[in-house]
N, C-alpha and C positions, 0 to 999 in steps of 0.2 A: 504493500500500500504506500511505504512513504518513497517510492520510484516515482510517482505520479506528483508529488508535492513541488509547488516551482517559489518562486522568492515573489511576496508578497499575498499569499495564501496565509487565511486564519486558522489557528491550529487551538487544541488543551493538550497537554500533557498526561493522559488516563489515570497515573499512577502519584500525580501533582497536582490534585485540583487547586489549591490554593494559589497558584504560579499565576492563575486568571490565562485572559487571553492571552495568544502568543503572534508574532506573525514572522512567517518563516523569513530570513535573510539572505540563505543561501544554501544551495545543497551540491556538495562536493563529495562523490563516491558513496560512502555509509555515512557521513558526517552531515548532520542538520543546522546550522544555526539559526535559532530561531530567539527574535525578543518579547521575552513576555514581560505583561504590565505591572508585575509586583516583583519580579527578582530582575530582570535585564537580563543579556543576551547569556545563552546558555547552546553550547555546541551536544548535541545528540546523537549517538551510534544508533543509526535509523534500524539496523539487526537486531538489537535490542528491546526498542520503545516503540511501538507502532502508535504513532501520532494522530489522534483524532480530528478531522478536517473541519471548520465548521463553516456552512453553507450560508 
């Protein structure tokens, strides 16, 4: 799922609800980074964390 995610796409964190919204900045191989609104930018191992898209 997170192969499909492009830079500036709304994302949560499943496993972080508190993190709030996120919005992706960049995706480099397995690597996400994405800023979300209560902690800042935070890089992702997409193998990992399947990222929750919000529509």
């Amino acid at each position: 799922m997170n192969e499909f995610l492009t830079p500036g796409q709304l994302v949560h964190h499943p496993g972080q609800p508190d993190w709030g919204l996120g919005q992706v900045q960049s995706v480099v191989a397995d690597k996400i980074t994405v800023n979300f609104e209560n902690v800042g930018k935070v890089v992702i191992v997409g193998t990992l964390v399947i990222l929750q898209l919000v529509n």
